[in-house]
N, C-alpha and C positions, 0 to 999 in steps of 0.2 A: 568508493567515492565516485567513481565513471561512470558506475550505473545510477547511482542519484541524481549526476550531472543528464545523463541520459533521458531520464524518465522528468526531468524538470526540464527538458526541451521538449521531448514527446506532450506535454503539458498545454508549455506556450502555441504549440504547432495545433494541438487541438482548440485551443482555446481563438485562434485566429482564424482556423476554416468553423467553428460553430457560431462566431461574431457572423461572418458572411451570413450563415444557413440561418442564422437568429432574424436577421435584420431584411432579408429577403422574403420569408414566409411569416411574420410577425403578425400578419395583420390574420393568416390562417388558422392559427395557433387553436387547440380548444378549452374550455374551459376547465375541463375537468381532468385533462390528459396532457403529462409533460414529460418531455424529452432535454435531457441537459446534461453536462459534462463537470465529473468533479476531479482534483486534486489535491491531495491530503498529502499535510505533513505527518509522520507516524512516530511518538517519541513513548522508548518504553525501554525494556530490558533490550529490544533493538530498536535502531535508526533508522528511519526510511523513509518512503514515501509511497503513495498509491494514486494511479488514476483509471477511472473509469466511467463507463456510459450508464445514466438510470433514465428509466423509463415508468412514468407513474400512469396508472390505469384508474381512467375513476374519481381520483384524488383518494383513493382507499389502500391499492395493491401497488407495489413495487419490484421492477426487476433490475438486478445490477451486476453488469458482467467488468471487471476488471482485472490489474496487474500488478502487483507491489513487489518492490524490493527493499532490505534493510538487511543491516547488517551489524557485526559488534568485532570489539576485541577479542582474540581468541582466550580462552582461559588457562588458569594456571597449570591445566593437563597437558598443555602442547609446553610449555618450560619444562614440566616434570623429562616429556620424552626428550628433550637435547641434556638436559642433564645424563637421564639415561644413556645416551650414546657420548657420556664422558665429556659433555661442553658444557662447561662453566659459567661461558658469557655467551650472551645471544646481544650482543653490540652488535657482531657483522649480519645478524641477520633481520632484515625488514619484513617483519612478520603483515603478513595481508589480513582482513578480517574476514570473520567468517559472514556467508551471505545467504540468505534466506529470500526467493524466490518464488511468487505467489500469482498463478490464474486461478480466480476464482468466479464464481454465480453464486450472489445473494437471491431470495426472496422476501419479501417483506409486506407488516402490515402498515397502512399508513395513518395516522392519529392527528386530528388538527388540536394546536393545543390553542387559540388562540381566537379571539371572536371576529378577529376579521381574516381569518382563514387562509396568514402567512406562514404563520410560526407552524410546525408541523417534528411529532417524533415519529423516525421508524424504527421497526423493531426490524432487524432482518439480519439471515442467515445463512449458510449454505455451504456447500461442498468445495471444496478447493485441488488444484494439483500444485504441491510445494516441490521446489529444487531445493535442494542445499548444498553449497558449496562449503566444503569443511577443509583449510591448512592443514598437509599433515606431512611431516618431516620426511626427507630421505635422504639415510646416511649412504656417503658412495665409500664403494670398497679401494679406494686411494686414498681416505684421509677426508680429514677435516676442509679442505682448503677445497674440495667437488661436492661438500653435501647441498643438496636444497631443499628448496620448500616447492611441493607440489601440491595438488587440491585432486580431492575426493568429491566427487558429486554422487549423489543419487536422489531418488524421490519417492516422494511421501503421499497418501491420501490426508488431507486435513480438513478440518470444519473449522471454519469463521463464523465470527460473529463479531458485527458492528453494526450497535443500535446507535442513531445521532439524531441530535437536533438539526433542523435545517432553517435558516433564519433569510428567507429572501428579502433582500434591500430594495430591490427593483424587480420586475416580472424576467429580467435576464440575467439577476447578477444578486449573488449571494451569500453565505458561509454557515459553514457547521461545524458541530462540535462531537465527542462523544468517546465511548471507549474502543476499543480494539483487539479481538483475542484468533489467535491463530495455532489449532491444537493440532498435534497428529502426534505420532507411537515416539518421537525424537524429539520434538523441541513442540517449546511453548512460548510464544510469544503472546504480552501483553500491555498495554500499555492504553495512549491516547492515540486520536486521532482530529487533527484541527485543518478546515480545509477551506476551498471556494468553490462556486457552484456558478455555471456558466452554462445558458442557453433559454429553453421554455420551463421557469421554474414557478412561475405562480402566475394566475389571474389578475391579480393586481397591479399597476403600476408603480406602485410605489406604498 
């Protein structure tokens, strides 16, 4: 939950130095090339959320390098092991979730779906490096009353993909929708993704 808090301040912080960069270069901006800042909320088999920087070429190509974390409850294999070490109840223990950790670079195509050349789908995809943070029990050789829970990290190569709608309201402020998939040889995250879009997002005004 700290890192959700985390990354929804990383968010607002971004979103108040690209108001400044919006509204100081605005009049420079070009037509067919845009620079903006998103953050998604992420709701699926995990929790999360994502932000990051796109960059539209053309109004055709798109590049998007960001950072997501989500996370869930651990599953019934972490009960089975304190069972296994002859604990019955996990009352005294405050089980953490597990965390899934996400730099990634999309590529994408970009598709106007619309005749005034707001509305827009991208298809995009790309390589990722995942963390995982996985709970995993340790029994101490004094008893029950010194076990804990400690965490296993390691990492993964993964491929994303998240194709969205992007619906600008304004040439600097907007939202998207769409799915969300994050695969590699350990976990599979999939779900939604629904989000805002903040900076040079469309030629239009309005």
């Amino acid at each position: 939950m700290k890192r959700v808090v985390l990354l929804i301040i990383g968010v607002l912080t971004l979103s108040s130095v690209y108001a400044q960069w919006s509204n100081k270069y605005k009049i420079h901006y070009a037509k067919k090339h845009f620079l903006y800042g998103t953050g998604d909320v992420m709701l699926g088999n995990y929790k999360g959320g994502d932000i990051a920087m796109t960059y539209i070429y053309n109004s055709r190509y798109s590049v998007n390098f960001g950072f997501s974390v989500s996370g869930k409850n651990v599953s019934n294999q972490f009960t089975e092991s304190l069972k296994s070490a002859n604990i019955n109840s996990t009352d005294n223990f405050k089980v953490p979730q597990e965390n899934l950790e996400n730099f990634h670079l999309m590529v994408g195509r970009v598709i106007k779906l619309s005749a005034k050349k707001n509305t827009r789908l991208i298809i995009q995809a790309g390589p990722g490096v995942s963390t995982i943070r996985e709970p995993v029990f340790k029994e101490s050789k004094n008893g029950f009353s010194n076990s804990q829970i400690g965490f296993q990290r390691r990492q993964q190569v993964s491929l994303i993909i998240n194709p969205k709608i992007e619906f600008p309201i304004t040439y600097i402020l907007g939202f998207s929708v769409g799915p969300m998939f994050i695969v590699n040889d350990e976990r599979f995250f999939f779900g939604a993704s629904v989000g805002f879009l903040y900076g040079i997002i469309s030629n239009k005004s309005g």
